[in-house]
BASEDREN-903424 format. One record per residue (C-alpha): x, y, z; residue in three letters; residue number from 1. Coordinates in steps of 0.2 Angstrom, whole numbers. Layout:
> X	Y	Z	ALA	NUM;
...
REM end
This chain:
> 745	179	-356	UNK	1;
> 759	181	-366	UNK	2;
> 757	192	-382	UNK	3;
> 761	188	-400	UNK	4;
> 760	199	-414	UNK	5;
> 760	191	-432	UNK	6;
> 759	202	-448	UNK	7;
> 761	196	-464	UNK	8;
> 763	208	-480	UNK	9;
> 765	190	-491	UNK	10;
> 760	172	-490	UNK	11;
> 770	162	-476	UNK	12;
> 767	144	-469	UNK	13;
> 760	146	-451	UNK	14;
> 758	133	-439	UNK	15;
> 747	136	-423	UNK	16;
> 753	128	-409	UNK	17;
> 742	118	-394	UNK	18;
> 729	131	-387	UNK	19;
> 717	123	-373	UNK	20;
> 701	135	-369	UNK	21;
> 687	130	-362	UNK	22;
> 671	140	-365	UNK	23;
> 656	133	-353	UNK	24;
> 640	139	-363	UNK	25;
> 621	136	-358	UNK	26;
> 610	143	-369	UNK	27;
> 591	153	-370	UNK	28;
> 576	145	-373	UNK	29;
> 568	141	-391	UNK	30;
> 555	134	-397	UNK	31;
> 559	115	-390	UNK	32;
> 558	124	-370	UNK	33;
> 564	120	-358	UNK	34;
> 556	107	-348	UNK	35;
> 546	106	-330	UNK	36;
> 548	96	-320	UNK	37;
> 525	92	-320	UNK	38;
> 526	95	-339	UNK	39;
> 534	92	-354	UNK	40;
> 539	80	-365	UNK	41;
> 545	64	-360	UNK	42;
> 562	61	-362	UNK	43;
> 569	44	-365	UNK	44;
> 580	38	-382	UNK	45;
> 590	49	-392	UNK	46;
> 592	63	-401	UNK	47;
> 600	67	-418	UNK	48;
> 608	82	-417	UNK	49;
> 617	93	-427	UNK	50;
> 629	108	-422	UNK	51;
> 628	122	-435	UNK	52;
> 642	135	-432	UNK	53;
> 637	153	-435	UNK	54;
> 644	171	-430	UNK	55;
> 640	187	-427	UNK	56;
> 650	200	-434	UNK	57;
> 654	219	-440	UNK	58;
> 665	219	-454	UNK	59;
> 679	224	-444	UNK	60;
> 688	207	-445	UNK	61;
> 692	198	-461	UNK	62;
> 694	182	-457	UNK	63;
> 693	170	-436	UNK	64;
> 701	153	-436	UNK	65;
> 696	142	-419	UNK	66;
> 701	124	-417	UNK	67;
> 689	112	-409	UNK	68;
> 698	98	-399	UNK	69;
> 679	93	-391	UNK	70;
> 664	99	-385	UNK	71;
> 653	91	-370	UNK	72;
> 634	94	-364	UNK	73;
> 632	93	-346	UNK	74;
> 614	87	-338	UNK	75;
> 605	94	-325	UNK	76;
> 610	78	-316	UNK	77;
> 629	81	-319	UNK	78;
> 629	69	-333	UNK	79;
> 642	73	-347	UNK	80;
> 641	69	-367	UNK	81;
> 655	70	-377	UNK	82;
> 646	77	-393	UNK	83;
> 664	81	-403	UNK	84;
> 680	73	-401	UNK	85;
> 690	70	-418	UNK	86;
> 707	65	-422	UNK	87;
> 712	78	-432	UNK	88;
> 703	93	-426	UNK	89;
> 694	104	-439	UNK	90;
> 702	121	-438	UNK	91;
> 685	132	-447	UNK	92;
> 683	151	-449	UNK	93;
> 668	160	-444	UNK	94;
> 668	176	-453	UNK	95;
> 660	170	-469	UNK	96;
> 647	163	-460	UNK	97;
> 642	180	-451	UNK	98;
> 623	179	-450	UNK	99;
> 623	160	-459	UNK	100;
> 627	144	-454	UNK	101;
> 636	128	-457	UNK	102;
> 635	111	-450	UNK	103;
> 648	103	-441	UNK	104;
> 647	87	-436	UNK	105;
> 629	77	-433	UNK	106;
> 629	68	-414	UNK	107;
> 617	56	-406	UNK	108;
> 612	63	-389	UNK	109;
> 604	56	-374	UNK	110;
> 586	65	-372	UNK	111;
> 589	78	-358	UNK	112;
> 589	94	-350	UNK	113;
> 606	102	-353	UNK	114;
> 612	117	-344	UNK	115;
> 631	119	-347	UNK	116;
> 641	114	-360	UNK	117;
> 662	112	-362	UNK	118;
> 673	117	-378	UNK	119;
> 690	114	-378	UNK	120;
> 700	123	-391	UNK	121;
> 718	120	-397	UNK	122;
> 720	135	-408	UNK	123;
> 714	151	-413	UNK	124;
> 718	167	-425	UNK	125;
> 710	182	-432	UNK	126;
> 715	194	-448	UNK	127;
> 713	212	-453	UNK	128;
> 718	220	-467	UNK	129;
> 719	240	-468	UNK	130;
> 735	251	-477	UNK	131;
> 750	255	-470	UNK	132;
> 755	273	-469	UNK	133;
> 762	270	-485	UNK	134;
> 747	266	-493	UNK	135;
> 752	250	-495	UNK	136;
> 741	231	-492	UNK	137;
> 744	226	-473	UNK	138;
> 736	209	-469	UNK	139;
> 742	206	-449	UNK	140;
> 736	188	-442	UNK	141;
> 734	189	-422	UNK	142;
> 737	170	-413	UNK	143;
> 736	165	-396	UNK	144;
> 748	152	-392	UNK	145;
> 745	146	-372	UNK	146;
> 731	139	-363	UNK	147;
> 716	152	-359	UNK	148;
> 702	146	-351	UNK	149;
> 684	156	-350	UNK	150;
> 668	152	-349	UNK	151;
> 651	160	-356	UNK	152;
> 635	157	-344	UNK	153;
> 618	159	-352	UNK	154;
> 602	160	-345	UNK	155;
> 591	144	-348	UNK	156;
> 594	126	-351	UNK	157;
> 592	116	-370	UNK	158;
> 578	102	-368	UNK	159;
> 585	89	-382	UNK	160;
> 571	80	-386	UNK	161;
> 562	74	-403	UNK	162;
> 567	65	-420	UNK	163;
> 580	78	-422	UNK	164;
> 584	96	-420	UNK	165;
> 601	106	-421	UNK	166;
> 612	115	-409	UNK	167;
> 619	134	-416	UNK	168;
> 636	139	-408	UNK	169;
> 637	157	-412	UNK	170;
> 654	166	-410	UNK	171;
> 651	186	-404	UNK	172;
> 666	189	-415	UNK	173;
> 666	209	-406	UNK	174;
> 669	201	-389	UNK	175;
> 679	185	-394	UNK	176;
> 694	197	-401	UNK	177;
> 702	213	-395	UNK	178;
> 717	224	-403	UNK	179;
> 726	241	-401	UNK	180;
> 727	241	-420	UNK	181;
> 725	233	-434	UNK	182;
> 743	232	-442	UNK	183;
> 753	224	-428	UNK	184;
> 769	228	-423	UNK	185;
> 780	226	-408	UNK	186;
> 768	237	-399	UNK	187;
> 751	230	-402	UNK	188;
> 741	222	-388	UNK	189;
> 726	208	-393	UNK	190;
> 717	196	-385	UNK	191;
> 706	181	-389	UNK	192;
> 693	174	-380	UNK	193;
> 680	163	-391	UNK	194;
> 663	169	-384	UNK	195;
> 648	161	-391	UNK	196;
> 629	160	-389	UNK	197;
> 622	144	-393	UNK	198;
> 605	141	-394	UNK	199;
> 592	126	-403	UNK	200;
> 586	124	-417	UNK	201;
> 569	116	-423	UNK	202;
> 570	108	-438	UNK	203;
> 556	113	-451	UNK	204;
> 551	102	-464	UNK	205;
> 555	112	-477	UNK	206;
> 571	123	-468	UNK	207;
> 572	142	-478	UNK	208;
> 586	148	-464	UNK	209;
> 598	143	-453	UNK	210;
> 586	146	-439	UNK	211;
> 575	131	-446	UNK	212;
> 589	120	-451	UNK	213;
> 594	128	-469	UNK	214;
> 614	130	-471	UNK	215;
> 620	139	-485	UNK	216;
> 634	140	-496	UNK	217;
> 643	121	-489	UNK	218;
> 662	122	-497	UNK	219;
> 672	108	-500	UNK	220;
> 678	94	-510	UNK	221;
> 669	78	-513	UNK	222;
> 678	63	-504	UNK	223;
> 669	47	-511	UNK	224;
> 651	45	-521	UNK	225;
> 638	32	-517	UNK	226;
> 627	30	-535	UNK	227;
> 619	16	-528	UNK	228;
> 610	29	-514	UNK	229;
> 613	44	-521	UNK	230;
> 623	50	-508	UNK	231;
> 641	58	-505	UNK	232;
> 652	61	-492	UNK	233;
> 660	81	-492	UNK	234;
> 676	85	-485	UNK	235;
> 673	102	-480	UNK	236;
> 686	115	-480	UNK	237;
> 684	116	-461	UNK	238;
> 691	97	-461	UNK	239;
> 676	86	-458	UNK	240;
> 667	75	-467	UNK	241;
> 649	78	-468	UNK	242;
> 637	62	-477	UNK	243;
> 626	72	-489	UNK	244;
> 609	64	-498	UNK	245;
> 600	70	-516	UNK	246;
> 585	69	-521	UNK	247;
> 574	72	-537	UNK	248;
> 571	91	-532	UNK	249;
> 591	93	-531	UNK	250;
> 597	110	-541	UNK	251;
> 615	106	-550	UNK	252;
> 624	119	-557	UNK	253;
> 640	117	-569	UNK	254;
> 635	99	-571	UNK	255;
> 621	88	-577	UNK	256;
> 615	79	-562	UNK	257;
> 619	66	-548	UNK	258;
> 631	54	-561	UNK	259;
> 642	70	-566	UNK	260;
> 651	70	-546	UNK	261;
> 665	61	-544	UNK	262;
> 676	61	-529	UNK	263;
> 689	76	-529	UNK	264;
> 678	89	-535	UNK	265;
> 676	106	-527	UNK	266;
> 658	109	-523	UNK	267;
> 647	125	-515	UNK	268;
> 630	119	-511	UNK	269;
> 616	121	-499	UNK	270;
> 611	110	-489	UNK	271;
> 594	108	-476	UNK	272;
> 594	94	-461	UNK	273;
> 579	84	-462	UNK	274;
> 567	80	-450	UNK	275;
> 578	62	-447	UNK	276;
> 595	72	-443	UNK	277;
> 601	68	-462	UNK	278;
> 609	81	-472	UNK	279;
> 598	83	-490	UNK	280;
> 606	94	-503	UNK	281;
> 596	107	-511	UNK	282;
> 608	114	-521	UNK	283;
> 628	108	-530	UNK	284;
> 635	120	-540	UNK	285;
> 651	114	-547	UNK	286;
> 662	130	-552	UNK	287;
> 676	120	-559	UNK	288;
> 675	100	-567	UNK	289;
> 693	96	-568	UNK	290;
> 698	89	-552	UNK	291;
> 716	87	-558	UNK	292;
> 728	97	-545	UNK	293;
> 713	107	-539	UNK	294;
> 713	121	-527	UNK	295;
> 700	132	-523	UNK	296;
> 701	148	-510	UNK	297;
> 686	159	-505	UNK	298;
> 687	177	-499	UNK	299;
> 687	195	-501	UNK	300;
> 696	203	-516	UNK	301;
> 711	214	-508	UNK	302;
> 716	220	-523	UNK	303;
> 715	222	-543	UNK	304;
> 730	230	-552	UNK	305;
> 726	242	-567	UNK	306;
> 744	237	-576	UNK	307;
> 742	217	-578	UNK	308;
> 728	205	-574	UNK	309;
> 733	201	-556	UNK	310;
> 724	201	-541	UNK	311;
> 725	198	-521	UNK	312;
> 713	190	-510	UNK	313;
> 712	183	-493	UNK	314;
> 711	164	-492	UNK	315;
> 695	163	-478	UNK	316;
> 693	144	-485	UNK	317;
> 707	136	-494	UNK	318;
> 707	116	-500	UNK	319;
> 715	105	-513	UNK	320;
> 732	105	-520	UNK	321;
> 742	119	-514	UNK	322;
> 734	119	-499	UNK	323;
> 734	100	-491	UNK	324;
> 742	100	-474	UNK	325;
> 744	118	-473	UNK	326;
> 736	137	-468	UNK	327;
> 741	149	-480	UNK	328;
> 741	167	-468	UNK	329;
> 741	183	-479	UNK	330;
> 735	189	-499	UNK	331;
> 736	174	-508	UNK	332;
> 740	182	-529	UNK	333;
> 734	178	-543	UNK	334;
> 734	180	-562	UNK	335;
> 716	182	-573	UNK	336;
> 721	184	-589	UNK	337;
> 714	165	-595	UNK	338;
> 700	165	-580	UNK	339;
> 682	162	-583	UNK	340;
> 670	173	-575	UNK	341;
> 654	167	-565	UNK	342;
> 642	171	-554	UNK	343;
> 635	161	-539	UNK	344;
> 618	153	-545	UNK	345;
> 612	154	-524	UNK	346;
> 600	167	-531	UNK	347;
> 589	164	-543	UNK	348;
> 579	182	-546	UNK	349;
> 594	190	-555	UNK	350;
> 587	194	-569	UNK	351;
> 573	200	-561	UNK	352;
> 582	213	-553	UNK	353;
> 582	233	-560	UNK	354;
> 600	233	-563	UNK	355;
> 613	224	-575	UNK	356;
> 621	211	-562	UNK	357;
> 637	207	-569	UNK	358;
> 653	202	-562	UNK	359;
> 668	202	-575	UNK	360;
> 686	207	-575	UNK	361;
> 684	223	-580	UNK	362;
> 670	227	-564	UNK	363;
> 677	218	-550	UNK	364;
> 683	227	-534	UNK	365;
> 691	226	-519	UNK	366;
> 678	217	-506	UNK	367;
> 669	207	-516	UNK	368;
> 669	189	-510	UNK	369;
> 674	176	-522	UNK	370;
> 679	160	-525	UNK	371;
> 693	155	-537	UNK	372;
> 700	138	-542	UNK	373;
> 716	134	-549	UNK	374;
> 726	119	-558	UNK	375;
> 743	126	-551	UNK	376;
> 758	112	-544	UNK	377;
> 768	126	-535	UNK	378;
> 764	146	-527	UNK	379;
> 772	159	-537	UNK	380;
> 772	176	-529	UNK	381;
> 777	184	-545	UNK	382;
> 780	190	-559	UNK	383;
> 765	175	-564	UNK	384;
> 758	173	-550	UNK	385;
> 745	157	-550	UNK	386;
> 733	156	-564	UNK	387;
> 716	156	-558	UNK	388;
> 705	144	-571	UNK	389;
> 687	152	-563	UNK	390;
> 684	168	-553	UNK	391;
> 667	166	-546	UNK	392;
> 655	179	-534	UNK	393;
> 649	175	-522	UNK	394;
> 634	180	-508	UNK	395;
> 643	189	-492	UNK	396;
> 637	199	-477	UNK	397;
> 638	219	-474	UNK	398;
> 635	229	-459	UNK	399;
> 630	246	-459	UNK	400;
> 619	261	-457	UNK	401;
> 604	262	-466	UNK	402;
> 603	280	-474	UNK	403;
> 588	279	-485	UNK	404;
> 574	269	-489	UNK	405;
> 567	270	-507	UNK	406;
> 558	256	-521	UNK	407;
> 564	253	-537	UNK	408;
> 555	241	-549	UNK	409;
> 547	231	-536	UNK	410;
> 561	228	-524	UNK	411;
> 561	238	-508	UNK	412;
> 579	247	-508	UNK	413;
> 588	252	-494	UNK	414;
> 604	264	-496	UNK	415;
> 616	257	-482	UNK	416;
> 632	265	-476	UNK	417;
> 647	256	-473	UNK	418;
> 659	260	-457	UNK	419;
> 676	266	-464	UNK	420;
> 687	249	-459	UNK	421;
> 676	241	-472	UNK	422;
> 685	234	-483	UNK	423;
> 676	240	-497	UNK	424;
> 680	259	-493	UNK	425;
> 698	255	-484	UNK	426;
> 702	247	-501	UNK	427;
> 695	258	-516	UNK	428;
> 711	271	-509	UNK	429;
> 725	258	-515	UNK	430;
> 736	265	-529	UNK	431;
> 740	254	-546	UNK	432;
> 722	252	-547	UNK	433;
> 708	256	-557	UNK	434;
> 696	268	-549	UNK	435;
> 678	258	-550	UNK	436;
> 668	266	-538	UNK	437;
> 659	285	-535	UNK	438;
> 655	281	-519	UNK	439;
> 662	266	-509	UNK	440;
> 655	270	-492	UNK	441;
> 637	266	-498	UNK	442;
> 628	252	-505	UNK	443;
> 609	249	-510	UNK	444;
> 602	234	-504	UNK	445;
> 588	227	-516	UNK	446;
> 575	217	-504	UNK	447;
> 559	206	-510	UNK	448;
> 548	193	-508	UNK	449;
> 564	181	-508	UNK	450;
> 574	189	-494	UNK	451;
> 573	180	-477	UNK	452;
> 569	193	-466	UNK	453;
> 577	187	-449	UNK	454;
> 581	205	-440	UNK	455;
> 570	212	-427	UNK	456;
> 577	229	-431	UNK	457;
> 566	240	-440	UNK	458;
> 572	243	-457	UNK	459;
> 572	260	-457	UNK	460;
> 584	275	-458	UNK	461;
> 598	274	-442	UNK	462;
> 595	256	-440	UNK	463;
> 611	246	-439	UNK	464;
> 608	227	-450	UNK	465;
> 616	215	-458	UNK	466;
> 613	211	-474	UNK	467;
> 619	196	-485	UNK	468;
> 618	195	-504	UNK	469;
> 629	196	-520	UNK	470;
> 636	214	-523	UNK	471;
> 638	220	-538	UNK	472;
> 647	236	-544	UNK	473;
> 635	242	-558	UNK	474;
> 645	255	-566	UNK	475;
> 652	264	-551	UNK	476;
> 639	260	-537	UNK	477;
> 638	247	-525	UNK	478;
> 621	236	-526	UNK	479;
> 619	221	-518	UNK	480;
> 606	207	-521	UNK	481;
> 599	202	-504	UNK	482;
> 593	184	-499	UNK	483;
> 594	188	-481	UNK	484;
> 594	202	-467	UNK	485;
> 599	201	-449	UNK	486;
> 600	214	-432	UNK	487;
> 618	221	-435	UNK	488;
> 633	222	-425	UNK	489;
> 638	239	-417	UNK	490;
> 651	249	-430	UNK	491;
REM end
């Protein structure tokens, strides 16, 4: 394999070239089973089914890229279905979704027993971010640029049967990507080799988690509105279009209702698959009405200076204006001085919690996920940098070590320490920025009766978890909001 190594200290255009892989997946059991051949249901018709990408992650990477060309489900009986094939292949990025999920594309498949499946991928990158020896910001971008073919066998078969149900393609980010070092360089050595598990899902009829059908924090912009049905279709930043449904119990946020979307706006919402294979939004949160040259890009905070209101993040998820036809590698700069301030409404027991959770200007940090919109016709690298109209928080995952256990009014806490390529502790060292935090290696994890509790892990001091929430710096420690907890990832 020919090696490539790509680092970027400033926005650049980056074009990834054709990259055919094909990974052959079977997947464990779940609660469909598999089926025998004396029992079991009896498979005839189709199935609606919908594949929800998802990862599993430390936070050792910042951001994974994979283009899918296709992906095919091969019978027991050798038969093949092409469940994904689209003209312009989607190029999505799997770190945000590190312990969530997000659907892709929603498939009509012939009922059968499944034991191998095929993905052919035309592209695929992956980003860190540390400091130079300088002290400086290093964001390197790793690419593989030939064919490289591997394949993932799993121990059982999928049964599709039923109404509808989902299919999870999990990447194992830690054995998807290897690297000598995180800031490039004639000299580095890296490979890729998108691993996933994939496994089925059982719809629930009233989803909580991306293990039941629920999918979280859906980015994109809406492409057309039916008010007639109530229904949208969302390009997603991924590149698909996904037909989303409302109801009378869906939550809007920033707008009034179903008659305030219109077909441009930028929208983060939930979303649950029903028992039919359609999508039903739960949630739309509109962060930003004006849909006029709109751009939106959601990441982690890289950096904030002290001097001027002007920050960096990386781009995870970029759409609109500045960004159509395009991947923008690299911090992407910003000025704050005119930006208004929000927090995610994903969560609703804020003000429930023990702790003032604010997010403003003078309180951000370095890590903290968030989603900015801007009005800009052209990218300025200085000295204005874009204008950022909203700067919003919103939920992300951690790994780490839990240290201590404790409560605090009525939320089970959990003190968790962070591995030192966090970003949040590999960050807070930068110079030309205000010093927020007494300790950036730790955060304490608020837990209740709202926190979907999906590990298996004890919760308990030396455990290794994931946990997704908003994280808050109040007054110089780290607390984060918790909606969900997951086994972790080896440090």
């Amino acid at each position: 394999m020919q090696i490539k190594s790509i680092r970027r200290r400033f926005p650049v255009f980056f074009v990834l070239s054709a990259l055919a892989v094909a990974v052959g997946l079977t997947t464990g059991c779940g609660s469909s089973g598999s089926m025998s051949h004396s029992t079991g249901p009896v498979l005839s018709g189709n199935t609606s089914v919908t594949l929800l990408l998802s990862s599993t992650a430390n936070d050792q990477l910042s951001q994974f890229n994979i283009d899918f060309n296709s992906i095919t489900l091969t019978s027991q009986s050798g038969k093949t279905v092409n469940l994904f094939s689209p003209a312009i292949p989607p190029f999505p990025e799997f770190i945000h979704l590190n312990g969530t999920g997000e659907p892709l594309v929603t498939v009509s498949v012939p009922q059968d027993v499944y034991t191998a499946a095929t993905a052919t991928i035309g592209g695929s990158q992956f980003t860190c971010v540390s400091l130079d020896p300088s002290g400086g910001l290093d964001t390197s971008t790793f690419s593989i640029l030939g064919t490289q073919p591997s394949t993932l066998m799993l121990s059982s078969p999928i049964t599709i049967t039923g109404t509808a149900m989902g299919l999870s393609l999990d990447l194992q980010v830690g054995q998807s990507a290897t690297f000598s070092n995180c800031e490039g360089g004639a000299l580095t050595t890296y490979s890729i080799t998108p691993t996933f598990n994939v496994s089925p899902v059982v719809i629930s009829s009233q989803p909580t988690s991306v293990e039941n059908g629920k999918a979280d924090g859906i980015d994109g912009q809406i492409s057309s509105v039916s008010n007639g049905g109530n229904s949208f279709s969302l390009l997603t930043t991924d590149g698909t279009t996904l037909p989303i449904n409302s109801s009378g119990s869906t939550v809007y946020q920033g707008i009034t209702d179903f008659s305030a979307l219109v077909a441009g706006m930028a929208v983060d919402m939930d979303a649950a698959i029903q028992t039919d294979g359609s999508l039903l939004a739960t949630r739309v949160a509109v962060q930003d009405t004006d849909t006029t040259t709109l751009s939106i890009t959601s990441g982690p905070l890289l950096y904030v200076a002290a001097s001027l209101p002007a920050l960096t993040t990386l781009g995870r998820e970029q759409q609109g204006y500045l960004f159509t036809g395009i991947q923008l590698n690299g911090g992407q700069y910003y000025s704050f001085g005119s930006a208004v301030f929000q927090t995610s409404g994903q969560f609703a027991n804020l003000g429930n919690l023990p702790f003032p959770a604010s997010f403003n200007a003078s309180n951000m940090l370095d890590g903290q996920n968030v989603y900015i919109t801007s009005h800009a016709t052209v990218v300025d690298d200085g000295p204005t940098y874009v204008p950022a109209a909203t700067v919003t928080l919103m939920p992300q995952t951690i790994n780490g070590t839990i240290a201590a256990v404790a409560n605090n009014g009525g939320f089970a806490t959990y003190t968790v320490a962070l591995a030192p390529y966090d970003l949040i502790p590999a960050l807070a060292v930068q110079q030309g920025q205000t010093t927020l935090l007494g300790d950036p290696s730790n955060v304490v994890v608020y837990v209740d009766s709202n926190t979907q509790m999906l590990n298996t892990k004890a919760l308990a001091a030396g455990s290794v978890l994931r946990f997704n929430g908003l994280l808050f710096n109040d007054s110089g420690t780290l607390r984060m909001d918790c909606g969900q907890v997951n086994d972790g990832v080896t440090e």
